[in-house]
SERO-4910 file (N, C-alpha, C, O; in steps of 0.05 Angstrom, whole numbers):
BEGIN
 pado doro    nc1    nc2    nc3   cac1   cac2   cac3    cc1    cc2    cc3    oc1    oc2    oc3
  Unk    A    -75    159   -258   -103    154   -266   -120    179   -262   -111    200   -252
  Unk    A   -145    176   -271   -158    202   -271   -183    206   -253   -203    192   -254
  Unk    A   -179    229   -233   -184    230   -208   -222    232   -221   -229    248   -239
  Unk    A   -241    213   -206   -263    205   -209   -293    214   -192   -313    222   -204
  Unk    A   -291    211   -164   -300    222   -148   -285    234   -129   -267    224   -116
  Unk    A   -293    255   -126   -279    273   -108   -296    290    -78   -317    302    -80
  Unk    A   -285    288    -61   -301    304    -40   -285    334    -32   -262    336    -41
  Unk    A   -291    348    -23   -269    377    -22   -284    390     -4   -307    396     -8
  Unk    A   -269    397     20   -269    417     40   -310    409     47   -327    426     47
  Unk    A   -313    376     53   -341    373     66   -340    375     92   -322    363    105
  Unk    A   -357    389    104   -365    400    124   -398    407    123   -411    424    111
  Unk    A   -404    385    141   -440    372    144   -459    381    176   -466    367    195
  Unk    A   -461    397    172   -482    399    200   -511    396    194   -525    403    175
  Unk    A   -516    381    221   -540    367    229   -553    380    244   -545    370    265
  Unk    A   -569    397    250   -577    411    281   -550    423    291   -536    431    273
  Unk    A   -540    425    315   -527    433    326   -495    420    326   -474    431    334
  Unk    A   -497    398    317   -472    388    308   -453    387    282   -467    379    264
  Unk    A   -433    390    275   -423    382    264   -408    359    249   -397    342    264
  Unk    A   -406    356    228   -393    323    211   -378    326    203   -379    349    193
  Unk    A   -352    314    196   -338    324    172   -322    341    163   -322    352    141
  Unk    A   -311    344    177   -306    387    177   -284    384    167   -263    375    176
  Unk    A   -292    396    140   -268    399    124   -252    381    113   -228    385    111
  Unk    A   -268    347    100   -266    329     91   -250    327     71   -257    346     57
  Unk    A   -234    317     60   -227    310     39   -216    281     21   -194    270     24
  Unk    A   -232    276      5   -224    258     -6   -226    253    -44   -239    266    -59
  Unk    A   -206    228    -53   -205    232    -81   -205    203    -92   -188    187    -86
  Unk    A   -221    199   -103   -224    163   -123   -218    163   -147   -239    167   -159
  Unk    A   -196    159   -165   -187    151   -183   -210    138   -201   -229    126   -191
  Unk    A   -208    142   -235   -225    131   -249   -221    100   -245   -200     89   -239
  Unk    A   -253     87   -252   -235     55   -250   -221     41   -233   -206     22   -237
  Unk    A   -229     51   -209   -208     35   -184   -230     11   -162   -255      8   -163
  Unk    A   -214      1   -147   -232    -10   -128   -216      2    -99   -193     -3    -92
  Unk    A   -236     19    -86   -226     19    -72   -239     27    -47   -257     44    -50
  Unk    A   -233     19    -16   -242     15      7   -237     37     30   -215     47     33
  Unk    A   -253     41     40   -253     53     67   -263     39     88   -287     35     95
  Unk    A   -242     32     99   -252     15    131   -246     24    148   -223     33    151
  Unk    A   -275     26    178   -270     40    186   -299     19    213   -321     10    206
  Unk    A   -286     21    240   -306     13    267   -326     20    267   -329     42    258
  Unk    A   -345      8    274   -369     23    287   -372     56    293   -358     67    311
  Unk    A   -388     68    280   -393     94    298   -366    114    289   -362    136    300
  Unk    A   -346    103    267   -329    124    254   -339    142    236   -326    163    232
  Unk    A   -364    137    221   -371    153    195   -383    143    167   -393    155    148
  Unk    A   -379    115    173   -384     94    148   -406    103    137   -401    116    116
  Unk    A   -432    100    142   -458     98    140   -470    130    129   -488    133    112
  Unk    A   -455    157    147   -456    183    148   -445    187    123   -461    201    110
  Unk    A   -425    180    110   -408    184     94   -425    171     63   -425    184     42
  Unk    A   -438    144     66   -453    141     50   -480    160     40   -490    163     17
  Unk    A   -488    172     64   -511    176     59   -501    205     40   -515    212     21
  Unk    A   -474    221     47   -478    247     31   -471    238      7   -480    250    -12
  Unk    A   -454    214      2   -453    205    -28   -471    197    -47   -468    192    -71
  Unk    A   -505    196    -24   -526    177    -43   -539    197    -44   -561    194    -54
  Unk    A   -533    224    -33   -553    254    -36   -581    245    -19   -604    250    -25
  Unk    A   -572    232      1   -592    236     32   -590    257     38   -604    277     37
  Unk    A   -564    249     48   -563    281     66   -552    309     37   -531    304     25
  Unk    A   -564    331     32   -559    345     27   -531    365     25   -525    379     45
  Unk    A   -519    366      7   -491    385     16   -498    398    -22   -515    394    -39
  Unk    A   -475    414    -20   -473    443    -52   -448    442    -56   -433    452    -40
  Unk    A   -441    429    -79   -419    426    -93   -396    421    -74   -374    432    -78
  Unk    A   -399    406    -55   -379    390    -39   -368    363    -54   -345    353    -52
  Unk    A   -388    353    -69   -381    329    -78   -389    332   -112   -406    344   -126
  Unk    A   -367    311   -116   -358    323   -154   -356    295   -160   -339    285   -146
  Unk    A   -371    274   -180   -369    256   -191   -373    260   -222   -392    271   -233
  Unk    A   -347    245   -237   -343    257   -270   -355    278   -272   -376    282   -283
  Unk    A   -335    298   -256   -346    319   -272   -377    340   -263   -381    364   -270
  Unk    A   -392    327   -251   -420    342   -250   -417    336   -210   -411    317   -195
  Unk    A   -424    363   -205   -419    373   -174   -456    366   -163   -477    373   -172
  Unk    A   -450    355   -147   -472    348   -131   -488    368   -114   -483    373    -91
  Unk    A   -505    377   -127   -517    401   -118   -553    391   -116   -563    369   -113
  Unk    A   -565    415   -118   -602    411   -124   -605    413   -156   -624    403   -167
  Unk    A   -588    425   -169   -596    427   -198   -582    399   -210   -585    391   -234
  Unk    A   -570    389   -195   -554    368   -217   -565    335   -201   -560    312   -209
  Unk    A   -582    342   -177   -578    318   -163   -593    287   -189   -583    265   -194
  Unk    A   -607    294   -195   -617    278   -216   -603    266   -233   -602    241   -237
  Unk    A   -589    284   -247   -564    274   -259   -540    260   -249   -525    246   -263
  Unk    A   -537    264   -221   -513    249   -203   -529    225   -201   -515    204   -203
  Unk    A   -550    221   -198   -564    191   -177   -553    175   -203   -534    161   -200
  Unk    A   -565    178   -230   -561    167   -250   -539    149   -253   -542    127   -264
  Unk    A   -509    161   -242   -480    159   -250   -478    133   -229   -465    113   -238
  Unk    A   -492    131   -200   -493    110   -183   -504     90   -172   -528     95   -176
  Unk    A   -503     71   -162   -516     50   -151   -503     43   -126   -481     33   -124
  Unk    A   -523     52   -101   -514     42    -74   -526     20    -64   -547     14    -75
  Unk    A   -517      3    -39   -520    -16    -28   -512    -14     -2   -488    -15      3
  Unk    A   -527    -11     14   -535     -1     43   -537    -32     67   -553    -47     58
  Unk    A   -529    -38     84   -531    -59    103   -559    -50    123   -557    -50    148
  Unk    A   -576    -45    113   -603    -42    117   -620    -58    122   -636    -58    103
  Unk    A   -626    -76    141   -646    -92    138   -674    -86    139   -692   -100    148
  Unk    A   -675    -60    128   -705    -52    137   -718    -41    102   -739    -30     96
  Unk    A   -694    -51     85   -700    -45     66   -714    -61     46   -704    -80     35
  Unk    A   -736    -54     41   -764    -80     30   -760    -78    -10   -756    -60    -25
  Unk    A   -764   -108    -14   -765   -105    -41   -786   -108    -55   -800   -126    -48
  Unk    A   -797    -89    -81   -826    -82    -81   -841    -99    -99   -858    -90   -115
  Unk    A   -833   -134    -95   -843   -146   -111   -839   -177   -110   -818   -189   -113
  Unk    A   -866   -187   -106   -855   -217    -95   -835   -228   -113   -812   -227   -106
  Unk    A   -843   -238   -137   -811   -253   -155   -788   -235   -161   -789   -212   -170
  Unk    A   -763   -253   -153   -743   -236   -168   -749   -233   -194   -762   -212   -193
  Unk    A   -749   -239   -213   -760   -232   -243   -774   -205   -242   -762   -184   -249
  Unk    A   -793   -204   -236   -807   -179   -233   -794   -153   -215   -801   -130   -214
  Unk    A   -773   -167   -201   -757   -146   -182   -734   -131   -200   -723   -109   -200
  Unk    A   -733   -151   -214   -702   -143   -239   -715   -121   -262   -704   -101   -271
  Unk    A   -738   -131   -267   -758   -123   -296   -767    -97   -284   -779    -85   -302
  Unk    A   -766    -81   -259   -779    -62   -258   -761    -37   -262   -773    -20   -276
  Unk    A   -733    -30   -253   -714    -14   -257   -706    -10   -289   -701     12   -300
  Unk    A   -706    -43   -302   -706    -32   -335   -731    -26   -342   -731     -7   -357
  Unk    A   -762    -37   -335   -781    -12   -345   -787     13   -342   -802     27   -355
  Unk    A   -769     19   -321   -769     55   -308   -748     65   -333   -750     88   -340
  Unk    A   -730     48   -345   -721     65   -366   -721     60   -392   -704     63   -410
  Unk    A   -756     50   -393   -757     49   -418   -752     31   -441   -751     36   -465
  Unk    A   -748      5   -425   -739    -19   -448   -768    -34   -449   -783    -39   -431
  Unk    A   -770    -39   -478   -793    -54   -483   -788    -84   -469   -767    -95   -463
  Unk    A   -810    -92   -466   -803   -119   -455   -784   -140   -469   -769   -155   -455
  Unk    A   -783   -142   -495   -772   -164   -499   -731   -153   -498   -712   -168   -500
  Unk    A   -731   -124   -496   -710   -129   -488   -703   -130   -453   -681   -135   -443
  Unk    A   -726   -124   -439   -721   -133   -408   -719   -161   -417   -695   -167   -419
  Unk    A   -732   -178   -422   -725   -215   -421   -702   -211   -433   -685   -226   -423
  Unk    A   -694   -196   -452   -665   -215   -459   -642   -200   -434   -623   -211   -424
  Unk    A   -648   -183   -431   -625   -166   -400   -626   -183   -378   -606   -192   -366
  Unk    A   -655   -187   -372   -653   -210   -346   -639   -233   -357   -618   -233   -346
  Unk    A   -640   -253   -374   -625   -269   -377   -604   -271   -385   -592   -292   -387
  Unk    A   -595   -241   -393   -559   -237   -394   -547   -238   -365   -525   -248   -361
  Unk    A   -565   -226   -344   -563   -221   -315   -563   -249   -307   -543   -255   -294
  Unk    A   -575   -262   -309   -582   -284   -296   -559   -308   -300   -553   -326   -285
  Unk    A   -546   -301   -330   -522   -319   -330   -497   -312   -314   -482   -326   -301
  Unk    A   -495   -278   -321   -471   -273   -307   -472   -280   -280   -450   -287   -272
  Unk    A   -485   -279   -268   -493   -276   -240   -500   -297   -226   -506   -297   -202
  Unk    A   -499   -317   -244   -508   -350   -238   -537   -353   -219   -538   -368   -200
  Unk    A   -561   -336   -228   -581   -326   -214   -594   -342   -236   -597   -319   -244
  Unk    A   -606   -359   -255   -629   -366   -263   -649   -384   -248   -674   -387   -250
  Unk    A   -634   -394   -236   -661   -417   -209   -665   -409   -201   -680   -421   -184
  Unk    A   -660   -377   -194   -674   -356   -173   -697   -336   -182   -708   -320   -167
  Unk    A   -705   -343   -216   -714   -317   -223   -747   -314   -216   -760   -294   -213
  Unk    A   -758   -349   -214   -785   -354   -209   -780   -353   -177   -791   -375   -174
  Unk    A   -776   -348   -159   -778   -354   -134   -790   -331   -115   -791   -307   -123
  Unk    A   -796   -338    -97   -809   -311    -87   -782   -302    -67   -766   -318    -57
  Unk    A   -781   -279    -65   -761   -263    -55   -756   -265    -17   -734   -263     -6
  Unk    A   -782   -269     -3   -779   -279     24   -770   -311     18   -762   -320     39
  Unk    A   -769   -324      5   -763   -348      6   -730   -351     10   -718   -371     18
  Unk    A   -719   -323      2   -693   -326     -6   -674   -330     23   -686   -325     44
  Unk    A   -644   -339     25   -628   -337     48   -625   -301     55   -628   -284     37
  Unk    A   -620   -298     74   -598   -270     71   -578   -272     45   -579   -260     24
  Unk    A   -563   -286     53   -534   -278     30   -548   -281      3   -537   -268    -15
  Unk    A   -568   -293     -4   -588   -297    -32   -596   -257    -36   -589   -241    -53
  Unk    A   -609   -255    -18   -615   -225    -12   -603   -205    -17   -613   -186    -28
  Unk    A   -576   -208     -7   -551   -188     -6   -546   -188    -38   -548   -169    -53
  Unk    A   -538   -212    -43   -523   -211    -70   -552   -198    -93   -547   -183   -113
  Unk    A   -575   -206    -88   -597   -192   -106   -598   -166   -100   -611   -156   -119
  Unk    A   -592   -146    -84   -588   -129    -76   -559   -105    -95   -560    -81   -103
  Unk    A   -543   -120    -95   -519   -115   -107   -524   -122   -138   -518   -107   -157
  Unk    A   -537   -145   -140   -548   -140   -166   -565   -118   -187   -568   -113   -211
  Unk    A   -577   -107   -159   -606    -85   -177   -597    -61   -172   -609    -42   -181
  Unk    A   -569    -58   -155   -558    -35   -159   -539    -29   -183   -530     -7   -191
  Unk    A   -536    -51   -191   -513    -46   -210   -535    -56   -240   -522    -68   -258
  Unk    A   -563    -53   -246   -577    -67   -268   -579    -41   -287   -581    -45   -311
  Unk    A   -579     -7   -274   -578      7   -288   -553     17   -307   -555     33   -326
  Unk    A   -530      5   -298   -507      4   -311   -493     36   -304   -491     56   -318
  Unk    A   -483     30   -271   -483     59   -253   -442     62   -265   -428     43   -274
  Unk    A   -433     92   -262   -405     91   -263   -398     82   -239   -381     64   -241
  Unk    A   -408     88   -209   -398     87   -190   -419     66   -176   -444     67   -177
  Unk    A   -403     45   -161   -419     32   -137   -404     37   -120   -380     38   -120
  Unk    A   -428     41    -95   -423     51    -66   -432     29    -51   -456     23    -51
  Unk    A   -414     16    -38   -431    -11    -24   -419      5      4   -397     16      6
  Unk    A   -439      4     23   -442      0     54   -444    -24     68   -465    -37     70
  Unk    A   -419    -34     82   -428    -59     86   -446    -83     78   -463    -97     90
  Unk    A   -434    -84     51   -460    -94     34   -457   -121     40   -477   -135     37
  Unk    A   -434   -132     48   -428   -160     52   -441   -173     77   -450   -196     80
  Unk    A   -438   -153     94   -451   -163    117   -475   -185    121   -499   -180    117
  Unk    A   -460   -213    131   -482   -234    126   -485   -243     99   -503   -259     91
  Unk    A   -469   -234     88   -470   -263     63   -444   -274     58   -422   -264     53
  Unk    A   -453   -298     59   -439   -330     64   -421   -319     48   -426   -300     33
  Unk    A   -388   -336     49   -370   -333     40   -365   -342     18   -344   -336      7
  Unk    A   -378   -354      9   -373   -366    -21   -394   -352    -39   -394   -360    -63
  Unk    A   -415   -331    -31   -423   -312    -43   -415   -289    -57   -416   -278    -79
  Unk    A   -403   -287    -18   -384   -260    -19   -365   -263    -45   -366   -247    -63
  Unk    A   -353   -279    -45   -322   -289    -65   -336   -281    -94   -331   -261   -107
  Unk    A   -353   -301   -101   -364   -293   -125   -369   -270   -130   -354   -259   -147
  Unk    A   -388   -255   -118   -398   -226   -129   -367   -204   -128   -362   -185   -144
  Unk    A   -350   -214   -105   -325   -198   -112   -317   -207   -141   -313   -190   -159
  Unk    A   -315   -236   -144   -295   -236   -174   -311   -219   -199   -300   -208   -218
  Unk    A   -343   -219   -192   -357   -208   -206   -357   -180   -214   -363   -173   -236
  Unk    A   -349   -157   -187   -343   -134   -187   -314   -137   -207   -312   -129   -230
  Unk    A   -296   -149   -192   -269   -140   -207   -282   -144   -238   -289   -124   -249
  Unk    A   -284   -163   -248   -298   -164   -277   -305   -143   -292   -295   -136   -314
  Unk    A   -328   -130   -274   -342   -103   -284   -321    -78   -270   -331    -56   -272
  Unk    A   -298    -79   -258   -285    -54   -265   -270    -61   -285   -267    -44   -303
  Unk    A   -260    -79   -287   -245    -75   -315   -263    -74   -334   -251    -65   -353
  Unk    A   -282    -77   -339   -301    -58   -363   -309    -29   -354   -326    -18   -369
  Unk    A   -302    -15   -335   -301      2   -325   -313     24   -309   -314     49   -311
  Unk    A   -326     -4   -280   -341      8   -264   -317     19   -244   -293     12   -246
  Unk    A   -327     33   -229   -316     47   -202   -331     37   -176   -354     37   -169
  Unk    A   -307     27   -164   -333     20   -138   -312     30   -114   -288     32   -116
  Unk    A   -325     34    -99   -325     51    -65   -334     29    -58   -354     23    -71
  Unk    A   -324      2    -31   -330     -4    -12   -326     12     10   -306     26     14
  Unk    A   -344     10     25   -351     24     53   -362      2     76   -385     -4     82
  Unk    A   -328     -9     90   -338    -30    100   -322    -36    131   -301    -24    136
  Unk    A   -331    -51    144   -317    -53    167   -303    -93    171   -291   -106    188
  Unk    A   -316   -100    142   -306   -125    136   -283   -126    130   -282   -112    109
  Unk    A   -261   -135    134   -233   -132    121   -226   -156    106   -205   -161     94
  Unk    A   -248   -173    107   -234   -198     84   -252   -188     56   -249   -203     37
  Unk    A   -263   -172     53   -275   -153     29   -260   -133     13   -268   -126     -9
  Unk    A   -242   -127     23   -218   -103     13   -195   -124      4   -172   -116      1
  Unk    A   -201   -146      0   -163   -154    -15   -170   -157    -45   -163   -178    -57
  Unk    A   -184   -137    -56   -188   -130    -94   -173    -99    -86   -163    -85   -104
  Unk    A   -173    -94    -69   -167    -59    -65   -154    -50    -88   -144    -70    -99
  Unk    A   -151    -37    -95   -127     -5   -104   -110      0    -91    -86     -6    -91
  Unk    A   -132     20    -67   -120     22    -45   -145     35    -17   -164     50    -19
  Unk    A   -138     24      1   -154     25     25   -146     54     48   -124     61     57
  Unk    A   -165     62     51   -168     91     72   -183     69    101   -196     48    103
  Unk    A   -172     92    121   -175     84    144   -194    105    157   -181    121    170
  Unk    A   -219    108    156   -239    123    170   -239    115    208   -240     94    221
  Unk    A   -238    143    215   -241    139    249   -247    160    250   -238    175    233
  Unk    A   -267    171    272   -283    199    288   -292    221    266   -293    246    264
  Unk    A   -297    191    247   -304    222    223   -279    235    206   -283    257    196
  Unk    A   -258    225    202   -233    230    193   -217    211    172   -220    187    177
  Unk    A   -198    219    148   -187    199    149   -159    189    163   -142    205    154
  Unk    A   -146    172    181   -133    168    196   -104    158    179    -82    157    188
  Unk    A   -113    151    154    -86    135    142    -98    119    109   -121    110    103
  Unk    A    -79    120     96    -89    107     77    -55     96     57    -33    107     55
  Unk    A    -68     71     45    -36     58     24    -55     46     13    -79     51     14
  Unk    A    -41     24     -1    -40     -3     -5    -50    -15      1    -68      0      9
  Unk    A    -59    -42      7    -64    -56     14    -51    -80     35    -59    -94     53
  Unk    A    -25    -75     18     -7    -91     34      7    -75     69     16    -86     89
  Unk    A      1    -44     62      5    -29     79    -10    -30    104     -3    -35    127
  Unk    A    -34    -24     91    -54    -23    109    -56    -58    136    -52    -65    159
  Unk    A    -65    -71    102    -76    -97    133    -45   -108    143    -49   -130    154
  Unk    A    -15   -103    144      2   -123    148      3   -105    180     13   -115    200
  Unk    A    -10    -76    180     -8    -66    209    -31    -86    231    -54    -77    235
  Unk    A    -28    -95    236    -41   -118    256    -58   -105    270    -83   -106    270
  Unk    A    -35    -89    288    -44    -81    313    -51    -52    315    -56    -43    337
  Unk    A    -51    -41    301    -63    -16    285    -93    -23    287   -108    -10    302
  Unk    A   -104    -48    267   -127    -51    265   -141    -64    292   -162    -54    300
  Unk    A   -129    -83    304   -139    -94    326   -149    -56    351   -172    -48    356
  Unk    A   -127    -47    356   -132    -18    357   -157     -4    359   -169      9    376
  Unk    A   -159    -13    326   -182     -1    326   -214    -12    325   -236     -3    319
  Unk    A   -203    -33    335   -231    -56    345   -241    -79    315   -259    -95    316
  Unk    A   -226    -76    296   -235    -95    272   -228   -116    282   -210   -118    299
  Unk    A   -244   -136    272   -248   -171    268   -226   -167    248   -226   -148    232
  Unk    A   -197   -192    253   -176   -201    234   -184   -220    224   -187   -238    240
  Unk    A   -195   -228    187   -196   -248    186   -180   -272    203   -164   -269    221
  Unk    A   -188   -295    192   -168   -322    204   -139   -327    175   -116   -336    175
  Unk    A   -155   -317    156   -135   -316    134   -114   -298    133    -92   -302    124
  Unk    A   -121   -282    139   -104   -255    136    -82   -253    161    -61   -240    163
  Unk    A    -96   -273    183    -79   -263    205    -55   -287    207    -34   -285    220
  Unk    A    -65   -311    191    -37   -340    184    -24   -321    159      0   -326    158
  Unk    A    -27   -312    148     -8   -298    130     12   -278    141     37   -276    138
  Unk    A    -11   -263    160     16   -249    169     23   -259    190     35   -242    203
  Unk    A     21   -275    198     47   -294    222     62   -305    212     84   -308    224
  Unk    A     57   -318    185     75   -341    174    103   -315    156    126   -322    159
  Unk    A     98   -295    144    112   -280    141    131   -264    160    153   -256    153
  Unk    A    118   -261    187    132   -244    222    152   -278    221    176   -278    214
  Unk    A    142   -295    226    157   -316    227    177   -320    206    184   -344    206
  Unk    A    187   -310    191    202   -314    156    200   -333    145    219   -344    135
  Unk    A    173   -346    145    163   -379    127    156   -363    100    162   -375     79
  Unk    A    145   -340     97    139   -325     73    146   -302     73    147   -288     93
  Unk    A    152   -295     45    167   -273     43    149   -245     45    159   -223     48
  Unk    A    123   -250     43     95   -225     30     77   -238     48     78   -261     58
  Unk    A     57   -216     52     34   -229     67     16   -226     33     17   -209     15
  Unk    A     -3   -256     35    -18   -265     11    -46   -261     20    -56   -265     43
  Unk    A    -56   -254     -2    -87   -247      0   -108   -264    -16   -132   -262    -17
  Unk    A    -90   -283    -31   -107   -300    -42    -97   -332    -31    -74   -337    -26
  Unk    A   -120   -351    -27   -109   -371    -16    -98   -393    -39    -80   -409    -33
  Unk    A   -110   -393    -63    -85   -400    -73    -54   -405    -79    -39   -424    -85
  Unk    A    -54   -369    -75    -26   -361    -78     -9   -365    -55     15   -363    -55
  Unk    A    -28   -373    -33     -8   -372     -4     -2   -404    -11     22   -411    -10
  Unk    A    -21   -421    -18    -15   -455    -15     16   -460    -31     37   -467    -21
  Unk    A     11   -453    -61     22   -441    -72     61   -432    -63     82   -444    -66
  Unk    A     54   -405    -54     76   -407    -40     87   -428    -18    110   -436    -20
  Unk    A     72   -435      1     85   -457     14     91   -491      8     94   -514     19
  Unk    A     90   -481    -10     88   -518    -32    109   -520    -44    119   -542    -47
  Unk    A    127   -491    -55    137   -489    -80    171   -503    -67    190   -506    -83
***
């Protein structure tokens, strides 16, 4: 596949410290794929040089155009991030008017914002949400509107930061089947997460620790190491962790990531 975002030889100082030193990493066009990584490994640091917070010069290369001061305009364009921020305010009591403002910044007459919001509103099973006022909403209502207005400019790349964090599981599920959806029409997304029941769409999953990457496969690679992850202080799902016992035990042959497919298997 064709290598998409790229990082090369990053190395980030802050004041007197150093980040990063001599980073490297590479994202395939079209992939889904995860970096998980503890508390206090890099997660958040690592977002911010991807969303051109923090400042770096042609360290970071997405399709093609290097992330610098002359191009940064043109990079923001290519993405849509999603940050586990709770301090981040939305600038408009109704969702409707929260959706309608990102396509008036580029220029769509209104009547094609109404017909976009209600293309949005089907995919997204958001129309009883569109009159409501926005504090009215749950968290996980929040999160997923959030994930929504990042992705309304129609970005190549989404960067989610613990974007899941706190939204209910049958949210979470949806807006994942919803991402896979939109990469096969051919978004790119980077999770950046310390959730591990969020990474089983992966590609393939990297292991961030002290600012490094420590390891990276599969999927099946990655989470069937148990005690690797416990290790490194992650929450095991409850799903993930009967899969892989029932497989250590030889009741199954694969550890399963969908619970269908596990019932499934033990039925057959």
């Amino acid at each position: 596949m064709e290598s998409f975002l790229e990082i090369k030889d990053l190395t980030l100082k802050l004041g007197d410290k150093v980040f990063f030193e001599n980073f490297n990493l590479t994202i395939e066009k079209n992939s889904f794929v995860s970096i998980i990584g503890p508390n206090g490994s890099g997660k958040s640091l690592l977002t911010k040089v991807l969303s051109a917070i923090l400042p770096t010069t042609d360290m970071v290369t997405l399709d093609g155009i290097k992330l610098n001061k002359d191009n940064v305009l043109k990079y923001l364009t290519k993405i849509g991030v999603v940050t586990n921020d709770f301090n981040q305010e939305f600038l408009f009591k109704k969702v409707k008017d929260e959706l309608a403002y990102p396509l008036l910044n580029l220029g769509y007459p209104e009547h094609k914002i109404n017909k976009q919001i209600a293309s949005i509103a089907e995919f997204y099973q958001i129309g009883d949400l569109l009159n409501k006022n926005i504090d009215d909403l749950t968290i996980s209502l929040k999160k997923k509107l959030l994930i929504i207005l990042a992705l309304i400019h129609e970005p190549t790349l989404l960067i989610l930061d613990d974007a899941f964090y706190e939204m209910d599981s049958n949210e979470q599920k949806f807006m994942l089947e919803k991402l896979s959806i939109l990469k096969e029409k051919g978004l790119t997304i980077l999770n950046i997460t310390s959730k591990l029941d969020t990474v089983y769409n992966s590609n393939k999953i990297y292991i961030l620790n002290r600012l490094q990457i420590e390891g990276s496969g599969k999927k099946e690679e990655i989470l069937e190491d148990i005690n690797k992850l416990l290790d490194l202080g992650f929450q095991i799902p409850f799903f993930l962790d009967i899969s892989n016992k029932l497989k250590y035990y030889k009741i199954l042959d694969k550890t399963y990531f969908d619970l269908n497919e596990l019932e499934g298997a033990l039925w057959k």
